[in-house]
DSSP file (Angstrom, degrees, kcal/mol; ACC not computed):
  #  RESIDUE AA STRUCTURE BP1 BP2  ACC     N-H-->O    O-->H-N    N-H-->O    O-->H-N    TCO  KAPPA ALPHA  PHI   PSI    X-CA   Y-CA   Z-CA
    1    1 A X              0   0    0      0, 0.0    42,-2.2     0, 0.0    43,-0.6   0.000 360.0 360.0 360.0 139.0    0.0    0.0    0.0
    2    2 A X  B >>  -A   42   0A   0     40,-0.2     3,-1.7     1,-0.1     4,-0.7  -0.526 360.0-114.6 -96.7 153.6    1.6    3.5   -1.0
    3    3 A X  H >> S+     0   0    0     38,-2.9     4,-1.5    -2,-0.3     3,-0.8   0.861 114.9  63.8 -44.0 -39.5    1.2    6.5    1.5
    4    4 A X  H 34 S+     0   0    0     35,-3.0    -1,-0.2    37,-0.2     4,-0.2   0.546 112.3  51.8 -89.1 -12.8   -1.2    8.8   -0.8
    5    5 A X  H <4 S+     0   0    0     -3,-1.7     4,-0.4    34,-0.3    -1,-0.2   0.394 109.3  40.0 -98.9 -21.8   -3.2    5.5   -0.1
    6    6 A X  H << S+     0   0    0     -3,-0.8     4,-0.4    -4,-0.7    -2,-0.2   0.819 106.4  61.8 -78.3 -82.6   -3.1    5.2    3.2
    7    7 A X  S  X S+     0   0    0     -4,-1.5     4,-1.5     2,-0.2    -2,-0.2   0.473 105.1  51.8 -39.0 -43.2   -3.5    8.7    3.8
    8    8 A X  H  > S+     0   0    0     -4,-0.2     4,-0.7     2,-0.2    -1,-0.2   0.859 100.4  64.4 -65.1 -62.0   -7.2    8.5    1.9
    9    9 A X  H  4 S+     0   0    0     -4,-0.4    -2,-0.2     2,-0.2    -1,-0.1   0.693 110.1  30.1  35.2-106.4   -7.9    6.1    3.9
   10   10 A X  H >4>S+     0   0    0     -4,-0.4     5,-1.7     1,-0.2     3,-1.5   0.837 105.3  68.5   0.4 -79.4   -7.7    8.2    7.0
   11   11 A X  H ><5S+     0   0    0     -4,-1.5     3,-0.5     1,-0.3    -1,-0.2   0.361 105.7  38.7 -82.7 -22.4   -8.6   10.8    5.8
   12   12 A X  T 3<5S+     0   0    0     -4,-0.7    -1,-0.3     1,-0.2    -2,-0.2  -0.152 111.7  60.8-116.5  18.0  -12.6    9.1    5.2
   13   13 A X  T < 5S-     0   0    0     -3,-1.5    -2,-0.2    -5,-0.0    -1,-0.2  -0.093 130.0-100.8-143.9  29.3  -12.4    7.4    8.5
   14   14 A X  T < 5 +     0   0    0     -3,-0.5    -3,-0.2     1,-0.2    15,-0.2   0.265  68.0 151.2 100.7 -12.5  -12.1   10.7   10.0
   15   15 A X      < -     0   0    0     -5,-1.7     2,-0.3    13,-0.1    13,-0.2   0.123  33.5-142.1 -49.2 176.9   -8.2   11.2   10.8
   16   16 A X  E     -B   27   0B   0     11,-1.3    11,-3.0     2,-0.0     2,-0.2  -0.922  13.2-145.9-149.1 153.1   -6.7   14.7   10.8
   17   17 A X  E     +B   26   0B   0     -2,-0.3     2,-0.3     9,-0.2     9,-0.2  -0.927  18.7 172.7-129.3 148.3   -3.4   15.4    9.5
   18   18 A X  E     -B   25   0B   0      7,-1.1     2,-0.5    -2,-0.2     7,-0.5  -0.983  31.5-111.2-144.1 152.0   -0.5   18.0   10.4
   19   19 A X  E     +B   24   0B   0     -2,-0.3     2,-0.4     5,-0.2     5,-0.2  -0.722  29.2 177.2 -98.7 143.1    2.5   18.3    9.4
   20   20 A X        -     0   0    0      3,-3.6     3,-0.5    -2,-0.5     2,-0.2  -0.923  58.5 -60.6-147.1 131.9    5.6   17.7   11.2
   21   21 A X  S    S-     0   0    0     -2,-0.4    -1,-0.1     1,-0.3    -2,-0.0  -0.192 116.0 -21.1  -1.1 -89.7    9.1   18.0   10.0
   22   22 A X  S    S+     0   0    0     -2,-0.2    -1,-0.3    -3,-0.0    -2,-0.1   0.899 134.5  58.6 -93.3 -42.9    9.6   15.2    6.7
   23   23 A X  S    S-     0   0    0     -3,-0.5    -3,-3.6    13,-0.1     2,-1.1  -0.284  83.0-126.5-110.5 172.9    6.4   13.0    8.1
   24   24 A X  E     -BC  19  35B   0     11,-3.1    11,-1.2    -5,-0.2    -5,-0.2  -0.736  21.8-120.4-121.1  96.1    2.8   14.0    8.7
   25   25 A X  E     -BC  18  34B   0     -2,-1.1    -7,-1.1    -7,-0.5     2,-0.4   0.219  20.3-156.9  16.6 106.1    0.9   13.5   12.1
   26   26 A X  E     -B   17   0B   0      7,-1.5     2,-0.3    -9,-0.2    -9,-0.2  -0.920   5.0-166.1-116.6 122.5   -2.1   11.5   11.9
   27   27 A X  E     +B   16   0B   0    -11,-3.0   -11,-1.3    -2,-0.4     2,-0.2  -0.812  18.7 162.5 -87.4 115.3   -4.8   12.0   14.7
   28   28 A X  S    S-     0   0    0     -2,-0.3   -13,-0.1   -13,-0.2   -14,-0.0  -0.525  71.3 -22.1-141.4  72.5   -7.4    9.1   14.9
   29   29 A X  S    S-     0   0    0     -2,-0.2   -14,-0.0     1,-0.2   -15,-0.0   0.848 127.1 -51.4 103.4  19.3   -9.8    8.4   17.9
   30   30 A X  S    S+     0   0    0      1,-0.0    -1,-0.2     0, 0.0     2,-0.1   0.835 119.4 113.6  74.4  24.7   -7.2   10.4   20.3
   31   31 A X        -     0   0    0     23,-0.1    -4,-0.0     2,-0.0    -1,-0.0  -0.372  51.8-159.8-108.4  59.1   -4.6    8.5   19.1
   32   32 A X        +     0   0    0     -2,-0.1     2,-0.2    -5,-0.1    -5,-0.2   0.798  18.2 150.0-125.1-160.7   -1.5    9.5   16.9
   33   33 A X        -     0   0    0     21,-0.1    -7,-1.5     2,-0.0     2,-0.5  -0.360  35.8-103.0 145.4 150.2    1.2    8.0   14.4
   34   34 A X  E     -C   25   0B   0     -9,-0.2    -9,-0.3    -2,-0.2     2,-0.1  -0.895  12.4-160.4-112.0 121.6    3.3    9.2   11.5
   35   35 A X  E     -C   24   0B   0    -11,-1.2   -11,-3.1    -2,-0.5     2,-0.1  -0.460  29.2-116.9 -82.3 139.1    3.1    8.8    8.2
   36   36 A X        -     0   0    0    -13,-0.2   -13,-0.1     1,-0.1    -1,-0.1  -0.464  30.8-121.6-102.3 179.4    6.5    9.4    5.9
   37   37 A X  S    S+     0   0    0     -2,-0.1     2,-0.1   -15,-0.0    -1,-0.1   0.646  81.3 111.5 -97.3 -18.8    5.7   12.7    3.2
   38   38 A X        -     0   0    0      1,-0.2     3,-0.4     2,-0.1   -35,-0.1  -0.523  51.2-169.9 -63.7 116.9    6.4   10.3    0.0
   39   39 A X  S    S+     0   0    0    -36,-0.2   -35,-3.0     1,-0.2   -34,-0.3   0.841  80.1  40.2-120.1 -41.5    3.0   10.3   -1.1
   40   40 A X  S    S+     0   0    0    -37,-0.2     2,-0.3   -38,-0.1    -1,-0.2   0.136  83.6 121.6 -81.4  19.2    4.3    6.9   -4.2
   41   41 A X  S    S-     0   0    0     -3,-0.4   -38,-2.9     1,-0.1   -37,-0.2  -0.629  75.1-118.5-102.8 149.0    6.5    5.1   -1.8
   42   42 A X  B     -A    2   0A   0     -2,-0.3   -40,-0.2   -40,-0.2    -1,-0.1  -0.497  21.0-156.0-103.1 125.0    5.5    1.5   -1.3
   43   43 A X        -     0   0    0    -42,-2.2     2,-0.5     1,-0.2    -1,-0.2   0.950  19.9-178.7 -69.4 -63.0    4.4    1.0    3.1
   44   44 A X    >   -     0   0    0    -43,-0.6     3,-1.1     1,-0.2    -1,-0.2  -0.823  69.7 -19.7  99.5-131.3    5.2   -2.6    2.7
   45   45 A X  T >> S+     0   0    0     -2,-0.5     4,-1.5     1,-0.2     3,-0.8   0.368 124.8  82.7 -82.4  11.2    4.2   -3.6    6.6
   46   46 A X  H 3> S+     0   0    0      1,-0.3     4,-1.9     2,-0.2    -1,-0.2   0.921  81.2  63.1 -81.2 -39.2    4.5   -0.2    8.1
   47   47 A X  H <4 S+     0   0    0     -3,-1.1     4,-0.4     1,-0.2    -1,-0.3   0.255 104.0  49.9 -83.4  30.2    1.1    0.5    6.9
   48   48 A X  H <> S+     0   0    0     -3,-0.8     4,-3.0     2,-0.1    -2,-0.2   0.648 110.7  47.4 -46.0 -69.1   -0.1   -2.3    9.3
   49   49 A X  H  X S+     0   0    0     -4,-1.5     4,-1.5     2,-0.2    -2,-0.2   0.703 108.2  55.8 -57.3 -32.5    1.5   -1.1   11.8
   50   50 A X  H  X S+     0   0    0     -4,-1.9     4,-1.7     2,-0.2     3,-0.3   0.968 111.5  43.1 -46.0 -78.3    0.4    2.4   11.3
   51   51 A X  H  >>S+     0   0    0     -4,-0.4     5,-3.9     1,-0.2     4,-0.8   0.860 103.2  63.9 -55.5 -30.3   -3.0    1.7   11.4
   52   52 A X  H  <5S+     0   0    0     -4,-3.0    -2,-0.2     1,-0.2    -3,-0.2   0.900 110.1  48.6 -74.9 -19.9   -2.6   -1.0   14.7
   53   53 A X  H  <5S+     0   0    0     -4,-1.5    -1,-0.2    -3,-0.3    -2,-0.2   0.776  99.4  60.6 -54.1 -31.7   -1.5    2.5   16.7
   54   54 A X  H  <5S-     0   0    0     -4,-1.7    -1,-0.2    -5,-0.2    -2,-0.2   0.612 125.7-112.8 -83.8  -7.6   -4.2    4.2   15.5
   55   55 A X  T  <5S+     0   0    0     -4,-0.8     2,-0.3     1,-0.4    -3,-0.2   0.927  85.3  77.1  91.5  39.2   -6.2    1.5   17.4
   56   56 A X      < -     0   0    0     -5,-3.9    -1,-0.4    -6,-0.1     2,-0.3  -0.961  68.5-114.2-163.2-177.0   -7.6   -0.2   13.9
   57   57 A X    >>  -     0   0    0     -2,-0.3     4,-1.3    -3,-0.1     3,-0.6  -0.893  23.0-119.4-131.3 161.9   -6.9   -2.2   11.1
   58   58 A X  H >> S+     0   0    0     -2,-0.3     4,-1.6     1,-0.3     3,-0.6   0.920 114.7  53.9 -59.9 -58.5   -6.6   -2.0    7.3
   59   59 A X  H 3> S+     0   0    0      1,-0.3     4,-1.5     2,-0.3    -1,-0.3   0.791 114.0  40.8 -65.0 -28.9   -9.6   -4.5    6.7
   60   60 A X  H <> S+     0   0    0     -3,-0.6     4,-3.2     1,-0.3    -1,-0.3   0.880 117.3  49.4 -96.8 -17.6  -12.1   -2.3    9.0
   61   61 A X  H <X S+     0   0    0     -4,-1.3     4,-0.8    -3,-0.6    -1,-0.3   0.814 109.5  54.3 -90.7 -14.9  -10.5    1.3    7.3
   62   62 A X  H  X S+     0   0    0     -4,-1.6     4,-1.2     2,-0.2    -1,-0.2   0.766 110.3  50.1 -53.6 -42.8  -11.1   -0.4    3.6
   63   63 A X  H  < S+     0   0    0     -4,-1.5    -2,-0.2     1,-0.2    -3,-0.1   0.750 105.0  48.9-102.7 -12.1  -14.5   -0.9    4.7
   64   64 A X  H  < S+     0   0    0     -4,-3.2    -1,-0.2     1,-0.1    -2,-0.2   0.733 107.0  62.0 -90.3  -0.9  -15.3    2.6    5.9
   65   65 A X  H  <        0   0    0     -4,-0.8    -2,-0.2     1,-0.2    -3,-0.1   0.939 360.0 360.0 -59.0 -44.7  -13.9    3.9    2.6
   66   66 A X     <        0   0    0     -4,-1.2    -1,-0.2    -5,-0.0    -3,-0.1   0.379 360.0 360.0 -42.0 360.0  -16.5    2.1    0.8
């Protein structure tokens, strides 16, 4: 999954974003983590891990994109 992807995501399950020096803030549910700026760079497992601070999972943020 790329970041700009990610990011989308979020961004339709309600996160807010800031920026803070090369990576960007993500706010979810009182929760936080950071995302790197590269918008086509490839997560790999980071965006797993991203999301399991943010106190969710890829599968449940796929389905509140929908």
């Amino acid at each position: 999954m790329k970041a700009g992807e990610l990011k989308r995501l979020l961004s339709k399950a309600g996160a807010r974003f800031e920026e803070a020096g090369g990576h960007t803030k993500i706010l979810l549910a009182g929760k936080t983590s950071f995302i790197p700026r590269h918008a086509a760079k490839d997560l790999g497992s980071l965006a797993n891990e991203i999301a399991k601070e943010l106190g969710t999972t890829l599968a449940d943020l796929r389905k509140k994109g929908k």
